[in-house]
C-alpha positions in Angstrom: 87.7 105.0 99.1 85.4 105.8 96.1 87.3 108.8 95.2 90.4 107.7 95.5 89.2 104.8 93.6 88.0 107.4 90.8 90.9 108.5 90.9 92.8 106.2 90.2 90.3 104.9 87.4 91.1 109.0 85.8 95.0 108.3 86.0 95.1 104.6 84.6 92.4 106.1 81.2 95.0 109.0 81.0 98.2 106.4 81.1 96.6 104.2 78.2 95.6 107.0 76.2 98.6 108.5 75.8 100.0 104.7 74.8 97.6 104.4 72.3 98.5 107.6 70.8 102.6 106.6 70.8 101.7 103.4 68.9 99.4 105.0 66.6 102.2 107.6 65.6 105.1 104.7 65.7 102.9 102.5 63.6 101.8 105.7 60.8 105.7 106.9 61.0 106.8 103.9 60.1 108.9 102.7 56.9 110.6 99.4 55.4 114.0 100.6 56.0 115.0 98.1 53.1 112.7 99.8 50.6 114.8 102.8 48.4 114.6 105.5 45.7 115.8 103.0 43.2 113.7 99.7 44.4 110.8 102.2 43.0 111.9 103.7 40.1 112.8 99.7 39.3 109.2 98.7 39.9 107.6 101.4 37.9 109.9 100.6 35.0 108.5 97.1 35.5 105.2 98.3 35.5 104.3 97.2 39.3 103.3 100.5 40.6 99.6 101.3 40.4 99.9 104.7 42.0 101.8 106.8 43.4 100.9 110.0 46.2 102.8 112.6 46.3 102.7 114.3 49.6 105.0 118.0 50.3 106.3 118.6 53.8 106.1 122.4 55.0 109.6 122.6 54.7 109.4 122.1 50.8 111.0 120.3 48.5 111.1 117.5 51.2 107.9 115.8 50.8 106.4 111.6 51.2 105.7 108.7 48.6 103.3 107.0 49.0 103.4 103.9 46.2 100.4 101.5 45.7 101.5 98.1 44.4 98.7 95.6 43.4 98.6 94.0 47.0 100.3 96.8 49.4 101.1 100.3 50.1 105.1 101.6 50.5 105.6 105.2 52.1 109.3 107.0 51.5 110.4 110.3 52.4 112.2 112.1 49.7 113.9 115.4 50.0 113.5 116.4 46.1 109.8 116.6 44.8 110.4 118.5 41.7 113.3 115.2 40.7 110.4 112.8 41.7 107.8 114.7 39.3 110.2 114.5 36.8 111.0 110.5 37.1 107.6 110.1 37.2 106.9 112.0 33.8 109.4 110.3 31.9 107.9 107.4 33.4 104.2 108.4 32.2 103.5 108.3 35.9 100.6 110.6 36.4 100.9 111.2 40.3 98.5 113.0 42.6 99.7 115.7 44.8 98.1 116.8 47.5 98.2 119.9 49.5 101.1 121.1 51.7 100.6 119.9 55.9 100.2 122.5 57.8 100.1 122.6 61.6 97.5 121.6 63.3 96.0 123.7 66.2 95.4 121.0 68.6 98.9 119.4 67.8 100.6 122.7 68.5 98.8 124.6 70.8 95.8 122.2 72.5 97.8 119.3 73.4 100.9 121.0 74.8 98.2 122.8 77.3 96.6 119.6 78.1 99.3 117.7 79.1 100.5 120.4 81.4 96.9 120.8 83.0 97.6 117.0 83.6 100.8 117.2 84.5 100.1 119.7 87.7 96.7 117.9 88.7 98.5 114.8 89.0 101.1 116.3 91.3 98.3 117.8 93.6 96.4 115.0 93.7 99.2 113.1 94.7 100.2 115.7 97.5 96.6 115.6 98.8 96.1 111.9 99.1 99.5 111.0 100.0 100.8 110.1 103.6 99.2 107.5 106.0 95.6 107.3 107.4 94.9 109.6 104.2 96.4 112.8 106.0 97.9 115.6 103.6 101.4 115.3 102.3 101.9 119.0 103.4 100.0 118.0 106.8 103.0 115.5 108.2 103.7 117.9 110.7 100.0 118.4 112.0 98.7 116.7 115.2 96.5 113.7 114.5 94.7 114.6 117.8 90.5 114.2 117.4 88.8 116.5 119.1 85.6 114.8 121.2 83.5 118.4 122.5 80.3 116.8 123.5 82.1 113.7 125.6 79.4 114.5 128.6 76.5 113.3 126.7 78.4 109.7 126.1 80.6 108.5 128.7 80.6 109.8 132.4 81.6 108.0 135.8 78.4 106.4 135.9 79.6 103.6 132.9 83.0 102.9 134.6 81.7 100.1 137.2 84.4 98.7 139.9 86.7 101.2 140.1 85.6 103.0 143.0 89.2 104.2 144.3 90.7 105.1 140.6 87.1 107.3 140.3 88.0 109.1 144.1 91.4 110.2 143.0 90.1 111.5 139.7 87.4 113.4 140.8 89.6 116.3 141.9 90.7 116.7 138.8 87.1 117.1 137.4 86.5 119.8 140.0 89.8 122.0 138.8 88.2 121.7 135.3 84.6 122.6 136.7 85.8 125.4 139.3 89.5 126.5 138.6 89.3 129.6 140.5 89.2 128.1 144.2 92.3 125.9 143.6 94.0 129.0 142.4 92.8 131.3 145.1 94.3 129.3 148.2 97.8 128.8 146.0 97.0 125.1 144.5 98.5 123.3 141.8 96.5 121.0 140.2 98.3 118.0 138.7 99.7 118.8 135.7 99.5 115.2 135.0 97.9 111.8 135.7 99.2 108.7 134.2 97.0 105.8 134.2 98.7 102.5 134.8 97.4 98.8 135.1 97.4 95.4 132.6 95.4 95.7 129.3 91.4 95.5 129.4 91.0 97.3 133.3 89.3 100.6 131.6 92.3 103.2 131.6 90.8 104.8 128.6 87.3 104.5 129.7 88.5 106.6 132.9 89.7 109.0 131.0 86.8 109.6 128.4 84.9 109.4 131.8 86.7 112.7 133.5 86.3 114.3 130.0 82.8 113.5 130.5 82.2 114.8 133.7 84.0 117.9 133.6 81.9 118.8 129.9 85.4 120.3 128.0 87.0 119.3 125.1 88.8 115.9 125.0 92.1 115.4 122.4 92.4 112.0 122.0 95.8 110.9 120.1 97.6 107.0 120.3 101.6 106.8 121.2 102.2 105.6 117.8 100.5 108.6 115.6 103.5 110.6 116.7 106.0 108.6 115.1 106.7 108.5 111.4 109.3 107.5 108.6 110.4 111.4 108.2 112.6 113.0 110.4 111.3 115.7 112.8 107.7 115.2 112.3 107.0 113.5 115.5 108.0 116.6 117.3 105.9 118.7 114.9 102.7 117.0 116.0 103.8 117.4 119.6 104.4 121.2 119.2 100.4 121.5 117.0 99.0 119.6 119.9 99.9 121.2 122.4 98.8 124.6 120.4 95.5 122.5 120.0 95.4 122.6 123.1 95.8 126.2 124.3 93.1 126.9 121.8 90.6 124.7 123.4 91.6 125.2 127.2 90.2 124.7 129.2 90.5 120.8 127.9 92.2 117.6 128.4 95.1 115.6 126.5 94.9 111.6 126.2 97.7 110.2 124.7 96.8 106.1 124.6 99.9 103.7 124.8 102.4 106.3 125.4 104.8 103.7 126.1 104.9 104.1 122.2 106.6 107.2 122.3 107.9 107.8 125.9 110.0 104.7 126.1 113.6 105.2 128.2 116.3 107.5 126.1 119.5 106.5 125.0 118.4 102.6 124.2 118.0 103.1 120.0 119.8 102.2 117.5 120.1 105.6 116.4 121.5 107.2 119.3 120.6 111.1 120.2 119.3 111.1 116.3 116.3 108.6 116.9 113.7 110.2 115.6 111.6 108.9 118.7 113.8 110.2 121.0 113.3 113.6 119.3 109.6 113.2 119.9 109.7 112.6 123.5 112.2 115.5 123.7 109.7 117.9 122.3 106.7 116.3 124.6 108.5 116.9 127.9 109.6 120.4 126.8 105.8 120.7 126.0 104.3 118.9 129.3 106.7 121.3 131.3 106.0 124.6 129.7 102.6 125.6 130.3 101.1 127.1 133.6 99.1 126.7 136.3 95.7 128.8 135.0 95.8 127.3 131.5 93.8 124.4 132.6 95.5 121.6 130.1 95.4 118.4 132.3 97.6 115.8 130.4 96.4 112.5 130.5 98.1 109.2 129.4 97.8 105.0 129.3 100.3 102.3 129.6 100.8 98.7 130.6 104.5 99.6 130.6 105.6 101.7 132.9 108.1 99.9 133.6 109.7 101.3 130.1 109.1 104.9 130.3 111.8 107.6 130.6 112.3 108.7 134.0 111.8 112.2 132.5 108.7 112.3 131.9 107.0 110.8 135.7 109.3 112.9 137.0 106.5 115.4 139.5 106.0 118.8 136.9 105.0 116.2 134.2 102.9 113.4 135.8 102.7 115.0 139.5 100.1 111.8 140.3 99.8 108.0 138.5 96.7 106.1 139.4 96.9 102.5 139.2 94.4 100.4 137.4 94.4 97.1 138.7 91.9 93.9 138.0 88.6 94.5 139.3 87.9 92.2 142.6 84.6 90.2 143.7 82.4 93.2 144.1 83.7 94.9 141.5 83.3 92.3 138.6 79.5 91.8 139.5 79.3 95.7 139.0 80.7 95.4 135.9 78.8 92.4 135.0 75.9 94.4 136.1 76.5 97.5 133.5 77.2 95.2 130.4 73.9 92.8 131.5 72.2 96.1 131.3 70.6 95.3 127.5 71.2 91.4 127.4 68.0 89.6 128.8 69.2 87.0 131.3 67.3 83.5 132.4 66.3 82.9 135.5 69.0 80.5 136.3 72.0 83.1 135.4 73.2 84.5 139.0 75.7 87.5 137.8 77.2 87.0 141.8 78.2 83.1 140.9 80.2 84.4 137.8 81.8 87.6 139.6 83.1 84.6 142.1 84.3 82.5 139.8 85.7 84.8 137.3 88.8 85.3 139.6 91.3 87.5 137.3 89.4 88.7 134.6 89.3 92.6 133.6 86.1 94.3 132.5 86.9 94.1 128.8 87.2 90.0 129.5 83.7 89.9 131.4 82.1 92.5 128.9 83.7 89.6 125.7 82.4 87.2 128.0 78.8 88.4 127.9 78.7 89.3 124.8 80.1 85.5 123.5 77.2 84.3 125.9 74.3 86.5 123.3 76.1 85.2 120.8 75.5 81.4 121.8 72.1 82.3 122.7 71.6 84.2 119.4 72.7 81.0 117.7 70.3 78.7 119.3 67.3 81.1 117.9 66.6 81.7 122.3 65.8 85.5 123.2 68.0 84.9 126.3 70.8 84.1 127.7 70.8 81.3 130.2 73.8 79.9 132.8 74.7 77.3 129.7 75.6 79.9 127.4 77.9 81.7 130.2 80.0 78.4 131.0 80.7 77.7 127.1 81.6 81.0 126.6 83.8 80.5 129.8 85.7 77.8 127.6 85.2 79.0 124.6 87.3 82.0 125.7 89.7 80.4 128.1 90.5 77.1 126.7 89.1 77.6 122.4 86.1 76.4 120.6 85.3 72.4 120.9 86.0 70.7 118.6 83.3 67.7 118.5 83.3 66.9 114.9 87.4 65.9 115.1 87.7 62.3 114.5 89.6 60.6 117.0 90.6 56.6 117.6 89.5 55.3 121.0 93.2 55.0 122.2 93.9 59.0 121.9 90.6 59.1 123.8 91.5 56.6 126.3 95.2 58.8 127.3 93.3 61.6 127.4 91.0 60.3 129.3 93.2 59.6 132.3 95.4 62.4 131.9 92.6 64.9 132.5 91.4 62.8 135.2 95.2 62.5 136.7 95.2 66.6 136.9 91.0 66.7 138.3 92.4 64.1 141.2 94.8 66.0 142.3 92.8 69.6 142.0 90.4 67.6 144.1 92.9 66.4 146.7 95.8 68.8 147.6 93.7 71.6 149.9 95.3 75.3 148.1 93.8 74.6 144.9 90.3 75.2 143.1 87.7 72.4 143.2 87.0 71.4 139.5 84.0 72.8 137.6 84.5 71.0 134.3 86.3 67.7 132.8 86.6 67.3 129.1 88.0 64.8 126.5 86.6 66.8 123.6 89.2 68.8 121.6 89.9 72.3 121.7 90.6 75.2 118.9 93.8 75.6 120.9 95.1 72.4 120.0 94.5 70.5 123.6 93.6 67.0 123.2 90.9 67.6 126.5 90.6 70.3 129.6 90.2 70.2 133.1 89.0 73.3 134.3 89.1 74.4 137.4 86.9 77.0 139.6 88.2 79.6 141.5 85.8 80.2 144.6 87.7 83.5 145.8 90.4 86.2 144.8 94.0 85.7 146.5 95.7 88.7 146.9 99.3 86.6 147.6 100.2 83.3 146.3 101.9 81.1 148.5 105.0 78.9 148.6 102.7 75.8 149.8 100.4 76.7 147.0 103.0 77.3 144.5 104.3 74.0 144.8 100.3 72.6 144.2 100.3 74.3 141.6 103.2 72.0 140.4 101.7 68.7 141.4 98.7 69.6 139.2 100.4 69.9 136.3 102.5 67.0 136.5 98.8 64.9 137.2 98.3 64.1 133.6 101.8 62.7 133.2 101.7 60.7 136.1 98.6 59.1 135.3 99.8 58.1 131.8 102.7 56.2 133.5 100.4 54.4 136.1 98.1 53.1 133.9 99.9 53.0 130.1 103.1 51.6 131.4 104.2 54.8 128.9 104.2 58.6 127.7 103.1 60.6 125.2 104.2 64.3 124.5 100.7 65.5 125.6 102.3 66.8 128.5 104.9 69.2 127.6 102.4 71.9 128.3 102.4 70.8 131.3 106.4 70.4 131.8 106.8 73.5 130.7 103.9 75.3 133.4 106.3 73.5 135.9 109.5 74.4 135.4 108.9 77.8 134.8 106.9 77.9 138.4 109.5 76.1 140.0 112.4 78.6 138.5 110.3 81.6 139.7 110.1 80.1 143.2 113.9 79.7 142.8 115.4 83.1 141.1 112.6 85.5 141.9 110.9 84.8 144.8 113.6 83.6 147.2 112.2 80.1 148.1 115.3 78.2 148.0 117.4 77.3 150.7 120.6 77.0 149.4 120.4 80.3 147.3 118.0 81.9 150.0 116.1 85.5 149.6 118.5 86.6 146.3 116.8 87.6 143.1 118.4 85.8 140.1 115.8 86.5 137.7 117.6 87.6 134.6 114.5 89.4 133.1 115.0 88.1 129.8 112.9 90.6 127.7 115.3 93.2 128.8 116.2 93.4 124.8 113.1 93.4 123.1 112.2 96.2 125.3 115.1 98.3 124.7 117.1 98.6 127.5 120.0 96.7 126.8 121.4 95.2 123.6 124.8 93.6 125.7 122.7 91.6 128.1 125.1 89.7 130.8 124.1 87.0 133.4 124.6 88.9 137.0 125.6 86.1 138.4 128.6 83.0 138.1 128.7 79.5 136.2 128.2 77.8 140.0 124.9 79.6 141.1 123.9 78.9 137.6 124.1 74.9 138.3 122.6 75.4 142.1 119.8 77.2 140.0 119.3 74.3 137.5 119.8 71.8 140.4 117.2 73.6 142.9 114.8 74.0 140.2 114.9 70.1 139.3 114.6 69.0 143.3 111.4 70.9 143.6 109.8 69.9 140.5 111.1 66.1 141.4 109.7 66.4 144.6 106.6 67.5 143.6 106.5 64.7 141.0 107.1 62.1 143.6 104.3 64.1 146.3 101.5 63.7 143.3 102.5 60.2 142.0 101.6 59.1 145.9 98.3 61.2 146.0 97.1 59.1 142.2 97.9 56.1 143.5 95.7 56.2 146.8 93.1 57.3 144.7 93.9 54.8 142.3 90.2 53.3 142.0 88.9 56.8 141.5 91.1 57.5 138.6 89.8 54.6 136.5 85.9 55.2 137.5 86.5 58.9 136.2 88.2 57.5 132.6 85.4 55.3 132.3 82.8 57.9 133.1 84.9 60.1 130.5 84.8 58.1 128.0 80.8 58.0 128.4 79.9 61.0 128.3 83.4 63.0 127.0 82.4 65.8 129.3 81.6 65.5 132.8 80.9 68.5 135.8 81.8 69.1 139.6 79.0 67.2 141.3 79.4 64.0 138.6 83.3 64.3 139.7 82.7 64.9 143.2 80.6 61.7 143.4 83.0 59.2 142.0 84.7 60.0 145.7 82.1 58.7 147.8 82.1 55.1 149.5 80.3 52.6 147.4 77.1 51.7 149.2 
């Protein structure tokens, strides 16, 4: 950045310099174009002119006047100096004459050198800092691949915690790397590619630095997107220098991150056979395909997509084997909680089990930001720990956004929210597939939520339910319902809430095959089918009457859930004022205060 900074500073001098000069010139070359031969022969019959200068050109007679009048100078080029001298003698004009220009070294010879010195370092400097990420113009066509050689001392299987399975199915391919000779002696093929699948945050690219690790060979790391640029062919440049890369440092393995970025399904651009990524992906399967068996390249390669790649490439030959990542379970969050706890000094009251439990969903990259917001809380309060308080604010911090307890708000807004948040806590309480509460808040949120109730998952559910599905429902509708019992009126704080229905309800409806008048039929229209690039003439696969059975199925359940929940708040009518009440209090109340407010009164 200094350089180029320097750089620029050189350019921007060189700019103003030459300026200056043109005004200087303009300025020194200039004459009163109104000002004549005969306006001065007039004055110095009049007796005006003090002096005159008589200056010869090279290409004599032509030569420059220069006249001094009492108050200002007058220049004029003349083309006759011997006429001039003899005006100016029968005007007893005694005029000095000075010597004839001649040409000046720097004028003629320096500067025209200088400015062509400029001229070229300019255009190198340009080509040398041009292009993104500060590559070489000439480069484009060069792979942006780094090059990791000592990857074993950094990351091996010992930091990837909870993937047990994913770590089994890898480890074959750390032993072709280590011992190539066996595999080849009994006829094996080792795959020529692994594709890592799974959501965002599981560890795909950890795995991966992990078998570079353990196997002790080069790594080539290189993102999806580094292929792709503005100019035409260079995409499949960079494929062709990587894979040469490659061969040079075999035996070795190939990451490409987010290949969803360049592998995406053919024939679904705007540009047709043309596209420029389409060109890229051309070139990497020609590339995947083409090497041998005794090279030792393994190809390796992440996405949350695979739904969008080209059928090409996971075609077996390409990526013979694709290891799902999914979210870690029970056993394997506390591992990971375990590895990133590793340098964080913990109270006595933190139990790293209690949070794998209740932390139902989460990938490592979520429980490792989860820790680390938890140091940061602790950091804060000046302790040199982190206790079980720190955890559950980070929980909300993360989940639901920052409270905001400074926000001014009037005792009505506190009163809805009160019993909305208790409507939705009742009804987590009550109906027996969902998660007891852990937390009940009135205090706003970063997220723009007016309060939370946050529930607390107690185990990991592999399928979810119709029964539960339809829970799920009543909860959200809880906070509405409550504002009708008790307010005799709405408010739009539940459109959130509205909208978390409806959208279960319609995927009970068109995806899941829980209706009984449309039974086990998938209507769902996967609606992202165009941002994706699949299809830019997207048409409904189904008529005008399914359509209104769809819109009338999906308004039954959520109405019947409505009327389900409205029945459970009013037998626990009592209970829903008490919890307000208590709400308004303290603003933020936990399971056992909730829990308690169900228990006969002694």
């Amino acid at each position: 950045m200094k350089k180029q900074m320097r750089g620029m500073g050189i350019y921007t001098a060189i700019i103003i310099a030459f300026l200056v000069i043109f005004f200087l010139v303009s300025a020194i070359s200039g004459q009163d174009k109104n000002y004549r031969y005969q306006d001065f022969l007039a004055d110095a019959e009049a007796g005006q002119v003090k002096e005159v200068t008589i200056t010869p050109n090279k290409e004599i007679p032509t030569g420059v006047l220069v006249i001094q009048y009492a108050n200002e100078k007058k220049m004029l080029y003349v083309t006759d100096i011997d006429k001039v001298q003899a005006d100016l003698e029968k005007l007893a004009i005694d005029p000095i004459i000075e010597d004839v220009d001649r040409d000046s070294v720097f004028l003629t010879t320096i500067l025209p050198f200088i400015i062509v010195a400029i001229t070229i370092i300019f255009i190198f400097s340009m080509m040398s800092t041009g292009g993104a990420g500060g590559n070489k113009m000439m480069n484009f066509g060069k792979s942006r691949a780094k090059v990791y050689t000592d990857m074993g001392k950094k990351v091996t299987f010992k930091n990837v915690a909870g993937l047990h399975e994913e770590k089994e199915e890898l480890e074959e391919i750390v032993d072709f790397l280590k011992n190539p000779k066996k595999y080849i002696e009994v006829g094996a093929r080792i795959p020529k590619g692994v594709l890592l699948e799974g959501p965002p945050g599981t560890g795909k690219t950890l795995l991966a630095k992990a078998i570079a690790g353990e196997a002790g060979v080069p790594f080539l790391s290189i993102s999806g997107s580094d292929f792709v640029e503005m100019f035409v062919g260079v995409g499949a440049s960079r494929v062709r220098d990587l894979f040469e890369e490659a061969k040079k440092s075999s035996p070795c393995i190939v990451f490409i991150d987010e290949i969803d970025a360049v592998a995406r399904r053919r024939g679904t651009g705007m540009g047709g056979g043309h596209d420029e990524r389409e060109q890229t992906l051309n070139q990497l399967l020609v590339e995947m395909d083409g090497f041998g068996v005794n090279e030792g390249i393994i190809m390796l390669a992440a996405t949350n997509r695979v739904d969008i790649l080209d059928p090409a490439i996971l075609r077996p030959g390409r990526f013979d084997r694709k290891v799902v990542v999914n979210r870690p379970d029970v056993r394997g969050r506390e591992e990971i909680l375990n590895v990133h706890a590793k340098n964080k000094p913990l109270g006595e009251d933190v139990d790293l089990g209690e949070i794998a439990r209740t932390s139902a969903g989460m990938t490592g990259a979520d429980l490792e930001n989860l820790l680390n917001e938890a140091a940061i809380l602790a950091a804060k309060n000046q302790r040199a720990y982190l206790n079980q308080d720190d955890i559950n604010r980070a929980f909300v911090k993360l989940g639901i956004g920052v409270e905001k307890k400074s926000k001014v708000i009037s005792e009505k807004d506190k009163r809805i929210t009160a019993f909305h948040e208790a409507g939705h806590a009742i009804l987590f309480h009550k109906l027996p597939d969902t998660p007891p509460v852990h937390t009940i808040s009135i205090i706003p949120t970063g997220m723009g939520a007016a309060g939370y109730t946050m529930p607390l998952p107690e185990k990991d559910e592999m399928f979810n339910t119709k029964g539960r599905m339809l829970q799920e429902i009543m909860v959200s509708l809880g906070g509405r319902i409550a504002e009708e019992l008790v307010l005799d009126d709405i408010t739009t704080g539940a459109s959130q809430d509205i909208k978390q229905a409806t959208s279960i309800a319609k995927a009970m409806v068109t995806q899941y095959g829980m209706s009984d008048r449309l039974g086990m039929i998938n209507y769902d229209e996967n609606a992202d089918e165009v941002f994706i690039g699949r299809d830019l003439g997207h048409t409904r696969s189904y008529g005008e009457s399914t359509a209104t059975i769809i819109d009338e199925e999906v308004k039954r359940i959520v109405s019947e859930c409505y009327e389900k929940a409205k029945a459970v708040i009013k037998e626990n009518e009592s209970v829903l004022y008490r919890c307000a009440d208590l709400l308004l209090e303290k603003e933020k109340i936990y399971q056992e205060e909730f829990e308690a407010l169900f228990a006969p009164a002694v």
